[in-house]
DRENPA-803280 format. One record per residue (C-alpha): x, y, z. Coordinates in steps of 0.02 Angstrom, whole numbers, padded with zeros to 5 digits, always signed. Example, Ala and Ser with C-alpha at 12.3 -4.5 7.8 and 13.67 -1.06 7.14 Angstrom:
2
+00615-00225+00390 +00684-00053+00357 
//
This chain:
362
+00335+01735-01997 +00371+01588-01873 +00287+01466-02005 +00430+01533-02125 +00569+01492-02006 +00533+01324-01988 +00600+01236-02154 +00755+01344-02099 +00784+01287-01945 +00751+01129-01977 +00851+01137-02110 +00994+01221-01997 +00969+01027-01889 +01127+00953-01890 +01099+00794-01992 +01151+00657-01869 +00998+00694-01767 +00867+00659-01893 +00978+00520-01960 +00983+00443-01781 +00785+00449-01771 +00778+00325-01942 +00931+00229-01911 +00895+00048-01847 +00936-00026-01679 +01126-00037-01669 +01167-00222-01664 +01286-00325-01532 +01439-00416-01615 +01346-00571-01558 +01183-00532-01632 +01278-00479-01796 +01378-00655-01780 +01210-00744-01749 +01130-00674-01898 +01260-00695-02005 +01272-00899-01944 +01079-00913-01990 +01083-00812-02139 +00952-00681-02069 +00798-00654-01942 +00698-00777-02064 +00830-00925-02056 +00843-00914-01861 +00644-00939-01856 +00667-01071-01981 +00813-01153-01863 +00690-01142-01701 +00559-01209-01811 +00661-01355-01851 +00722-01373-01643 +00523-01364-01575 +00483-01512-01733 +00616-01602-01638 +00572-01598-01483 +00377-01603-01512 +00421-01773-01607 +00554-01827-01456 +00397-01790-01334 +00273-01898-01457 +00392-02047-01456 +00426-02043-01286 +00261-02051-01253 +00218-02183-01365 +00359-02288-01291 +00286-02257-01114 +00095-02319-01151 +00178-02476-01257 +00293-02532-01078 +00097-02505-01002 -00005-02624-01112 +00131-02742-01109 +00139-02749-00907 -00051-02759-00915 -00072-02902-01021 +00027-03010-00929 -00071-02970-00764 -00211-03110-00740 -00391-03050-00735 -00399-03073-00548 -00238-02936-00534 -00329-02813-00668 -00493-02821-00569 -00383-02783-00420 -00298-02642-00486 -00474-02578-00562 -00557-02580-00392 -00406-02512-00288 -00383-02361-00454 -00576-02330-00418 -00550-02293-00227 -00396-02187-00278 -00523-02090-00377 -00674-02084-00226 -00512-02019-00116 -00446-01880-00229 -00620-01830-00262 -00643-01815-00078 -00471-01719-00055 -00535-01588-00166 -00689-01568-00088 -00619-01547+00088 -00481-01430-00009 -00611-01306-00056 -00712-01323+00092 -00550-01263+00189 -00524-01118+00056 -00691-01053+00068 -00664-01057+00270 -00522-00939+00270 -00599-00836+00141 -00742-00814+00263 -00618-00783+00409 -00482-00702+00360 -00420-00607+00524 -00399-00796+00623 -00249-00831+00526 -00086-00783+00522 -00060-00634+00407 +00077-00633+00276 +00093-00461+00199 +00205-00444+00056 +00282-00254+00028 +00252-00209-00158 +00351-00043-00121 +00516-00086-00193 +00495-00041-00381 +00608+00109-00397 +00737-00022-00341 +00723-00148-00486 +00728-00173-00664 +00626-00250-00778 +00680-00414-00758 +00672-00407-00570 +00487-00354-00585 +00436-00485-00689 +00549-00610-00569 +00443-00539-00424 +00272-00567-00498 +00333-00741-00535 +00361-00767-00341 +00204-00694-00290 +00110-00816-00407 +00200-00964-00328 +00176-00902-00152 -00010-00886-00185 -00002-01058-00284 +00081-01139-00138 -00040-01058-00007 -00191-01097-00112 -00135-01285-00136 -00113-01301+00057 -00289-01241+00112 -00245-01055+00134 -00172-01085+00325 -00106-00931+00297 -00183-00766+00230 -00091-00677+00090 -00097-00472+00053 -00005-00360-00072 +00022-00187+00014 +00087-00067-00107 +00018-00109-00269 +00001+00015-00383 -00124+00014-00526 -00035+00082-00648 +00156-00015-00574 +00245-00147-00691 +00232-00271-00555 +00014-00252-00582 +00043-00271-00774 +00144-00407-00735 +00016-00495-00633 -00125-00456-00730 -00059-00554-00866 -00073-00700-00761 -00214-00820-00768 -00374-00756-00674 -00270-00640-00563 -00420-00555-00524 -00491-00723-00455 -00341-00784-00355 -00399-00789-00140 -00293-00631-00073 -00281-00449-00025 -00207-00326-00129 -00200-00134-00096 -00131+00027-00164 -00090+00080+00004 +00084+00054+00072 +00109-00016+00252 +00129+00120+00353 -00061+00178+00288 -00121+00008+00297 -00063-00093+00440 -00059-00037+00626 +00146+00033+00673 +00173-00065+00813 +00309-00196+00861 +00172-00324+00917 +00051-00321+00778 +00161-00298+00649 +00343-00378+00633 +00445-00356+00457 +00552-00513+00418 +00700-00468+00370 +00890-00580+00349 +00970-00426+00430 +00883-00414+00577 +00963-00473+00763 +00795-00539+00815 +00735-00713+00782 +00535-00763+00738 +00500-00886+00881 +00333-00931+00823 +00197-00872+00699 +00018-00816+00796 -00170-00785+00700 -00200-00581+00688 -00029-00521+00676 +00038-00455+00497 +00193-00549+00459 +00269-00415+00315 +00405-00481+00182 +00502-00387+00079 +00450-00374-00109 +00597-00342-00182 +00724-00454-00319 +00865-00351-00283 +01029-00477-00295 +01089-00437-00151 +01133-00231-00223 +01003-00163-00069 +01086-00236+00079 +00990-00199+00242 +00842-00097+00146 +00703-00192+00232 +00774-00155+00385 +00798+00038+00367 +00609+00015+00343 +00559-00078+00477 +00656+00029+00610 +00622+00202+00516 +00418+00145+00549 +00451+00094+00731 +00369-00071+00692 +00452-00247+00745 +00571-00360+00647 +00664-00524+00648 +00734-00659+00551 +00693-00827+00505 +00784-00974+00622 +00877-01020+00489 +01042-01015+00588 +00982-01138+00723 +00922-01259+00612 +01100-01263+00511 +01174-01287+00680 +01067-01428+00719 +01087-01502+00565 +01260-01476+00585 +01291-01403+00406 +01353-01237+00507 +01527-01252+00399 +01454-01251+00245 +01450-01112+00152 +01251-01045+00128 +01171-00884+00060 +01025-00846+00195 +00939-00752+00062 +00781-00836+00018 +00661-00774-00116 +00506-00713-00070 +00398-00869-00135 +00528-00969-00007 +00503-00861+00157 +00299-00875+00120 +00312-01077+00088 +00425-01095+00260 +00300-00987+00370 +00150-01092+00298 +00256-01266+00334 +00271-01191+00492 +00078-01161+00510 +00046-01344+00473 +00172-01414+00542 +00204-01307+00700 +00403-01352+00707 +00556-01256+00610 +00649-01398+00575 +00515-01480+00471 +00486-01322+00394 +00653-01294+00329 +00687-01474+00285 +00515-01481+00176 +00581-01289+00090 +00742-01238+00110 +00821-01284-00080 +00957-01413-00075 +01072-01300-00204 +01093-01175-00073 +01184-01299+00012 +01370-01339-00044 +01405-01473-00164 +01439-01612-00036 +01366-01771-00033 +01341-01787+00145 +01267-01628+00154 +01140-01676+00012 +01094-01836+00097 +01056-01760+00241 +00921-01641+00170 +00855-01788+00094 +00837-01923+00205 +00756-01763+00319 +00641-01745+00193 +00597-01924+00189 +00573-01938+00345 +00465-01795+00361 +00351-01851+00208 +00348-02038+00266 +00271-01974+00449 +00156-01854+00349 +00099-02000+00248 +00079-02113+00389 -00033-01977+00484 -00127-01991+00334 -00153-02164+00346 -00198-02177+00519 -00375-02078+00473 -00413-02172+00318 -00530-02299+00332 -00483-02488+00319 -00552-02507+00119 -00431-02370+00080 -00285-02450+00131 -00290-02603+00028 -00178-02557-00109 -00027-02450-00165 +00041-02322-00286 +00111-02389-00441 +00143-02272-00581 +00135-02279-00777 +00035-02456-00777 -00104-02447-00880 -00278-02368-00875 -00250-02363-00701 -00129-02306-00561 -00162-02404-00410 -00122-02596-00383 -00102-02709-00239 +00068-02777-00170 +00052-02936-00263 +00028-02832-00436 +00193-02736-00410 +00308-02874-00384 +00241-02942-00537 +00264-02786-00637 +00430-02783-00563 +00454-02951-00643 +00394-02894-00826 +00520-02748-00833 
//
């Protein structure tokens, strides 16, 4: 009896509900407008076709142009210069190759001692807060902050608290290259099941907090907010922090505007998460704010002023020019015999002499 009644009631269905299960997607003037320029989905792949051609012939010219300026500088170098630049680009290669080594060397240490380092724990736990977008914007960060970390000799250890196998935010990151390889800790477990609720051992930074991070010290869990919110959670990480009776504080990013005396200038304090992880490693190295900051903080945060910008960049070149002269001091004498010269040749290293010629040929 119920199998009879079916074609009826189905038949008693209004029919805008089974024509809204067939009817296509409903299209945005736009969209219509963009279709209509393009004559259909097929002539807007033929148009992007046409624009990657372009550019893929724009690159190969380019490129071509680049390597002809090279052979041209290098022929009119005399042998003597080409053997120098071949001996100085072969010590360039010995020192990279040694950079590496002592880079992986350093990675495999903190792998092997994780707890002796400062612990940076980012809080997956925010994904009822954000869209789709937002995730994948998130999973971006915590590939840079792990890209960042990796490149600087893990100084820092890096954990994801909160990740859930079956989130977005895990799909997200699984589609990144060798995820499962990359030199962190990643748990299901949120914070408050995973890290000790204390204010000593475990301080959440957070831009709303009254507090201010002092210093950075090896055991304690340094917790940042996962979260790509656009400012529509004020103050959530801080609800946390004080609703799990563990510590908090902010960045010093207010002294270091004063001393830089930018204090007027309009700034938004809130840093991504990639940002907060690549100022407390600076930190780690570098063991001072100021360099911190000036090596991180992005200049486009600051105001469009042109004193302002110089600033932030003569800081930064004066922080890179002491790095690289720290460097210097503890190479050996055969490795300082030559410079950097770029785009010259089969090789990237000549001596003083070499680039005042090449200066010369241009």
């Amino acid at each position: 009896m119920s199998e009879e009644k079916k074609p009826a009631e189905e038949a008693a269905l209004p029919a805008s509900t089974t024509e809204e299960k067939d009817a296509p997607p409903v299209l945005s003037k736009k969209q219509q407008k963009r279709l209509a320029r393009y004559g259909g989905v097929e002539g807007i792949k033929e148009h992007w076709e046409k624009r990657k051609a372009v550019h893929k012939e724009r690159q190969r010219n380019k490129r071509r142009k680049i390597k002809e300026e090279k052979e041209e500088v290098w022929k009119k170098m005399t042998e003597e210069e080409q053997d120098a630049v071949r001996k100085a680009a072969g010590e360039s290669w010995t020192r990279k190759l040694k950079e590496k080594e002592d880079l992986e060397k350093a990675i495999q240490e903190a792998c092997d001692n994780k707890t002796a380092r400062p612990q940076l724990v980012i809080d997956m736990d925010f994904e009822k807060e954000m869209d789709e977008k937002a995730m994948k914007s998130l999973a971006q960060q915590v590939s840079l902050s792990h890209a960042y970390l990796r490149k600087a000799g893990l100084p820092c250890w890096l954990t994801l608290a909160g990740l859930s196998e079956k989130g977005r935010v895990r799909s997200c990151l699984n589609e990144r290259q060798n995820f499962s390889n990359w030199k962190l800790t990643e748990t299901a477990e949120r914070i408050d099941k995973y890290l000790p609720l204390d204010e000593t051992n475990t301080i959440y930074l957070t831009g709303d907090s009254p507090n201010t991070l002092e210093t950075i010290k090896p055991g304690v869990n340094y917790v940042i907010g996962g979260i790509v919110d656009r400012n529509r959670c004020k103050g959530i990480t801080l609800k946390k922090a004080t609703a799990l009776g563990i510590g908090h504080a902010k960045l010093p990013l207010d002294d270091f505007l004063t001393k830089a005396n930018v204090e007027k200038i309009e700034i938004c304090k809130t840093l991504t998460t990639n940002h907060v992880v690549e100022i407390l490693t600076q930190f780690q190295i570098s063991k001072s704010w100021d360099a911190a900051f000036m090596a991180v903080l992005p200049t486009r945060r600051v105001a469009e002023k042109e004193d302002v910008k110089d600033l932030f960049t003569s800081a930064n070149q004066a922080f890179e020019a002491k790095r690289v002269k720290d460097a210097k001091k503890s190479e050996p004498e055969s490795d300082k015999k030559g410079m950097m010269i770029s785009h010259l040749g089969p090789c990237l290293i000549a001596t003083s002499k070499t680039v005042s010629d090449a200066a010369a040929y241009s």
